[in-house]
PyMOL CGO cylinders between C-alpha atoms (Angstrom):
from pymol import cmd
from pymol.cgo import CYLINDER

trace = [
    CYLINDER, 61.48, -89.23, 48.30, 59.36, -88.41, 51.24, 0.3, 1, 1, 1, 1, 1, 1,
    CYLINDER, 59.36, -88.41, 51.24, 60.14, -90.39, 54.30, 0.3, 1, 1, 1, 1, 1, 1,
    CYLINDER, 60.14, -90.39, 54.30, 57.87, -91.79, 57.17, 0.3, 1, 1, 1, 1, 1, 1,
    CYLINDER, 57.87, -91.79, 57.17, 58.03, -88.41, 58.99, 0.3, 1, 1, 1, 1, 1, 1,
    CYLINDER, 58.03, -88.41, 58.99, 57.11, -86.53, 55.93, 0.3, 1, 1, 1, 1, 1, 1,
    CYLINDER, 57.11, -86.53, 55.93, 60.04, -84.91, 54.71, 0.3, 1, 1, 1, 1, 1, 1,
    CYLINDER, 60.04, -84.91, 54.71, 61.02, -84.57, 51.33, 0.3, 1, 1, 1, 1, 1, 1,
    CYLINDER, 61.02, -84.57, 51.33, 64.57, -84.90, 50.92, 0.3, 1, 1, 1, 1, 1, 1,
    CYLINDER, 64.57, -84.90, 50.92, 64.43, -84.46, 46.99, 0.3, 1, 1, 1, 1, 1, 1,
    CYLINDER, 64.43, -84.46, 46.99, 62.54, -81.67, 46.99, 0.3, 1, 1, 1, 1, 1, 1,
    CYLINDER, 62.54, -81.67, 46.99, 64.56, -79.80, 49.89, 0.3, 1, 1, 1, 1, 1, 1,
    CYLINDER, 64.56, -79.80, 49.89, 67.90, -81.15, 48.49, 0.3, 1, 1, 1, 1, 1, 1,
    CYLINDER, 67.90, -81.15, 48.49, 66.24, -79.36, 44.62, 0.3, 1, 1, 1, 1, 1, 1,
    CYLINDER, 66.24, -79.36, 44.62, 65.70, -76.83, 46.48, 0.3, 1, 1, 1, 1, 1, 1,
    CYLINDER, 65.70, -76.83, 46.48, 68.65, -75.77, 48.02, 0.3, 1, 1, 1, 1, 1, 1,
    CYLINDER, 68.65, -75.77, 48.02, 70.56, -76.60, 45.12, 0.3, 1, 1, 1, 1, 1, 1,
    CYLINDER, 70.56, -76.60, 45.12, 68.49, -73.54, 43.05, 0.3, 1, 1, 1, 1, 1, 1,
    CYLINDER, 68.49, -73.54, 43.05, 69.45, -71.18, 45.92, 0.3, 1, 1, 1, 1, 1, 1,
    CYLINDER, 69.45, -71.18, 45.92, 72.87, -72.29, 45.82, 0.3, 1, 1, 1, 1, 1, 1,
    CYLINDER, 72.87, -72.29, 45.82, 72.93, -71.57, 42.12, 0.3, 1, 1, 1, 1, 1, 1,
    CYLINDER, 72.93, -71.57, 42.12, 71.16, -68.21, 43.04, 0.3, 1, 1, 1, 1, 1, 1,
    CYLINDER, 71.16, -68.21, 43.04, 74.02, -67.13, 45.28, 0.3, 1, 1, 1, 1, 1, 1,
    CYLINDER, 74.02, -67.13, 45.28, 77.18, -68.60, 42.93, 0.3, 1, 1, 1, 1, 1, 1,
    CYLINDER, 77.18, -68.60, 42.93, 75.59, -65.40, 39.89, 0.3, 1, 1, 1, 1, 1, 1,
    CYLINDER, 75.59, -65.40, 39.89, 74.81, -63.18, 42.85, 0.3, 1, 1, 1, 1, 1, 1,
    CYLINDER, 74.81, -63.18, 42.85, 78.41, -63.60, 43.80, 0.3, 1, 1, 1, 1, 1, 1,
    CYLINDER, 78.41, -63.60, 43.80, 79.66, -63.20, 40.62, 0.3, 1, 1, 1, 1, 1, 1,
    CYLINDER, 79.66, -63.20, 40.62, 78.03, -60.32, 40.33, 0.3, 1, 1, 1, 1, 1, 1,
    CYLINDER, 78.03, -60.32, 40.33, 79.06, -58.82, 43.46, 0.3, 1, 1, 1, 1, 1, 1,
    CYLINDER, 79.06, -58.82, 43.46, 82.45, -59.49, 43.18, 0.3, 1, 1, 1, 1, 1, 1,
    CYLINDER, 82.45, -59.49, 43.18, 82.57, -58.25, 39.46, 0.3, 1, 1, 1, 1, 1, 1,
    CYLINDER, 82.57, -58.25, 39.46, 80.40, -54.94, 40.43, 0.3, 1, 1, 1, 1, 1, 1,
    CYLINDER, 80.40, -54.94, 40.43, 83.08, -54.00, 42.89, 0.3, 1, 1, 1, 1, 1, 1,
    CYLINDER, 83.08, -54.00, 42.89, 86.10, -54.89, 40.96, 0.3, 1, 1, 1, 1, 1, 1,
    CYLINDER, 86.10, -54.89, 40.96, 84.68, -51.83, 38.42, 0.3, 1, 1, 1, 1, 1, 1,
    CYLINDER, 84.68, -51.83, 38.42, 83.74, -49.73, 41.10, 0.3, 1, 1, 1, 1, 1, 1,
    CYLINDER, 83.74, -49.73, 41.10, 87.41, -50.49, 42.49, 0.3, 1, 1, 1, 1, 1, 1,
    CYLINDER, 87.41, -50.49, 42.49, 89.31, -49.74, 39.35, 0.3, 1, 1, 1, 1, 1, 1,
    CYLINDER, 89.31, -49.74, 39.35, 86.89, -46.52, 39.16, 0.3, 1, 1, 1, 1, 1, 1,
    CYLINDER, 86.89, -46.52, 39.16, 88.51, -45.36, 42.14, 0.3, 1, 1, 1, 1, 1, 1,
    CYLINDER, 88.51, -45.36, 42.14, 91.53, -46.01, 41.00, 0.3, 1, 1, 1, 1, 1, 1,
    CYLINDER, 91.53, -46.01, 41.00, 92.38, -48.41, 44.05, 0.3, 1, 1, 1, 1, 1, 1,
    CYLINDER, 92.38, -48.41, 44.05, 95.57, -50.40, 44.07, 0.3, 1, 1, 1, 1, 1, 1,
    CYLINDER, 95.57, -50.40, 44.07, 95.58, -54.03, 43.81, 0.3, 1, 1, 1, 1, 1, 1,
    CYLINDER, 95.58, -54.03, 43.81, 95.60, -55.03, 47.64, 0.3, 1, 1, 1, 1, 1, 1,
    CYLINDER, 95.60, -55.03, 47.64, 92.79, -52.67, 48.00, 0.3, 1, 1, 1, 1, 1, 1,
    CYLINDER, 92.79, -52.67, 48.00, 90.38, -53.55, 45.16, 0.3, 1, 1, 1, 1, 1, 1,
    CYLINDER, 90.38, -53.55, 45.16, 90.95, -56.46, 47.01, 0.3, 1, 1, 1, 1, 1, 1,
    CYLINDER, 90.95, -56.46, 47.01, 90.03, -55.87, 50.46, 0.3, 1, 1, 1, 1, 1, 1,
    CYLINDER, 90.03, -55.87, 50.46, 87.20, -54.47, 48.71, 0.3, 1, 1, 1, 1, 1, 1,
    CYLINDER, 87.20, -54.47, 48.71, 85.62, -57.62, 47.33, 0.3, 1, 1, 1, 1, 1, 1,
    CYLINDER, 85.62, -57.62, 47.33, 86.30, -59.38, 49.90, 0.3, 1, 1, 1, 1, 1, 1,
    CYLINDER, 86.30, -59.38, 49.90, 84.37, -57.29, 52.14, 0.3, 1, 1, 1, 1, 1, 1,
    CYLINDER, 84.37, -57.29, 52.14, 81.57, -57.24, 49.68, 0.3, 1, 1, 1, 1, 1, 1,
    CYLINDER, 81.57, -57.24, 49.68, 81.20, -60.68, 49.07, 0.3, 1, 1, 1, 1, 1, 1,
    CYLINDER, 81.20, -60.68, 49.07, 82.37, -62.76, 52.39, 0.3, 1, 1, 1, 1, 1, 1,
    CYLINDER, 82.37, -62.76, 52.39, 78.83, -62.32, 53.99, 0.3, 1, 1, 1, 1, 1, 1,
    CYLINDER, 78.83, -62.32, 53.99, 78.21, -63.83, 50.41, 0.3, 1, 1, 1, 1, 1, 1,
    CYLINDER, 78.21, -63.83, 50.41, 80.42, -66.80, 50.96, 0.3, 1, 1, 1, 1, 1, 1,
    CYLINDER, 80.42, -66.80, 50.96, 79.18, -67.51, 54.45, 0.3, 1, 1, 1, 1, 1, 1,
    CYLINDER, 79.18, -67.51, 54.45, 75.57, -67.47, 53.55, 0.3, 1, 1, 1, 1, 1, 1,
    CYLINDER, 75.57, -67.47, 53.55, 76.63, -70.17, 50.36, 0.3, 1, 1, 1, 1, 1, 1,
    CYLINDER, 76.63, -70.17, 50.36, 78.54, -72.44, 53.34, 0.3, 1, 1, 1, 1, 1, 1,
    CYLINDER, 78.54, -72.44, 53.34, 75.77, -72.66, 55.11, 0.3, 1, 1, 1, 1, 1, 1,
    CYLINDER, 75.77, -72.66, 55.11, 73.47, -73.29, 52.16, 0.3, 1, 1, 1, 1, 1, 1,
    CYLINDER, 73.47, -73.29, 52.16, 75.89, -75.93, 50.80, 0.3, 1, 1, 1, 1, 1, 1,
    CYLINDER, 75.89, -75.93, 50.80, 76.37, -77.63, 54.10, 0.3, 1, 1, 1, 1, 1, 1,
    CYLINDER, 76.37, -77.63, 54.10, 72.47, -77.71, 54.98, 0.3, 1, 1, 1, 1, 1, 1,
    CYLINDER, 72.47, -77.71, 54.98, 72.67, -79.39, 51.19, 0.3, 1, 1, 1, 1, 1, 1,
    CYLINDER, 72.67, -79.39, 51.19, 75.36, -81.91, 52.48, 0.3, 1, 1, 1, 1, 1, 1,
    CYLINDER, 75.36, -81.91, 52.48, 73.48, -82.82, 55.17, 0.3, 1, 1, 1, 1, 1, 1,
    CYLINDER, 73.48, -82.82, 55.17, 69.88, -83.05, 53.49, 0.3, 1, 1, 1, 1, 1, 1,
    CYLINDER, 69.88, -83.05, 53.49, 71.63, -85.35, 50.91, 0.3, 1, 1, 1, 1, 1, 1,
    CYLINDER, 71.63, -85.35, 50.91, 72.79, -87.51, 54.42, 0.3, 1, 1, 1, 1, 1, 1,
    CYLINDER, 72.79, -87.51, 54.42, 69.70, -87.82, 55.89, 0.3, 1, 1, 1, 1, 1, 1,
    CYLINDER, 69.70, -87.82, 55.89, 68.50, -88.72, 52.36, 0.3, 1, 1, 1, 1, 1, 1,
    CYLINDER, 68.50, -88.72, 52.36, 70.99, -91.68, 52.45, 0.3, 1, 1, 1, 1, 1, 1,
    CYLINDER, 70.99, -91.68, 52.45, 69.95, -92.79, 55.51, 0.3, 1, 1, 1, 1, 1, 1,
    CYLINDER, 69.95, -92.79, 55.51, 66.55, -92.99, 55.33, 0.3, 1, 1, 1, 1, 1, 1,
    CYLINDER, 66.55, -92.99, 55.33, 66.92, -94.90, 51.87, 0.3, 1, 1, 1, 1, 1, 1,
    CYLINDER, 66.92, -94.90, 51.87, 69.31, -97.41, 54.47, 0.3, 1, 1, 1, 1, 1, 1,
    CYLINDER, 69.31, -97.41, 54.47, 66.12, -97.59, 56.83, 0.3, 1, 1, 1, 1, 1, 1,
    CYLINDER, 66.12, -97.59, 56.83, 63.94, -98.15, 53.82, 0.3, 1, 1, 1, 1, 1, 1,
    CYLINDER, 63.94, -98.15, 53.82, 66.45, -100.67, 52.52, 0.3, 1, 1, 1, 1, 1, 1,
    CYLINDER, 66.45, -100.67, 52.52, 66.42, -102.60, 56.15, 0.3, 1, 1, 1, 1, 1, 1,
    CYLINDER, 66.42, -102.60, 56.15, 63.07, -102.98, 56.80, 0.3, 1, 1, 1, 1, 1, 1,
    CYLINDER, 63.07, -102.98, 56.80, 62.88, -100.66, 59.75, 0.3, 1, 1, 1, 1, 1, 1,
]
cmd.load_cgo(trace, "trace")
């Protein structure tokens, strides 16, 4: 649905849904690489740990922000449907 300014909300809200999807395997990924490369070195639990987390919280902050520009797209998306809806 593009509105009267020209914005797309589908097609951002799409899109930002597939790089949300990206991030979830890269995550995955991430977190699973350095659980092996924890057990490799033969870290202890609170370490291996500490080590994922490290690896994959500028992961989780990057998805936050994806998912709450998503939230928001999806608002503005609502809203303009409203204005539609309203005559304005």
């Amino acid at each position: 649905m593009v509105n009267s300014n020209g914005t797309d909300y589908a097609a951002r809200i799409k899109e930002l849904g597939e790089q949300i999807e990206e991030l979830d395997e890269t995550i995955a990924v991430t977190t699973a690489v350095t659980a092996r490369q924890a057990a490799r070195k033969k870290l202890d639990r609170k370490a291996a740990e500490e080590a994922v987390d490290r690896a994959v919280r500028p992961l989780n902050d990057e998805l936050a922000g994806l998912e709450e520009l998503r939230n928001e797209a999806v608002a503005w998306q609502e809203g303009s449907r409203e204005t539609c809806r309203s005559g304005a």
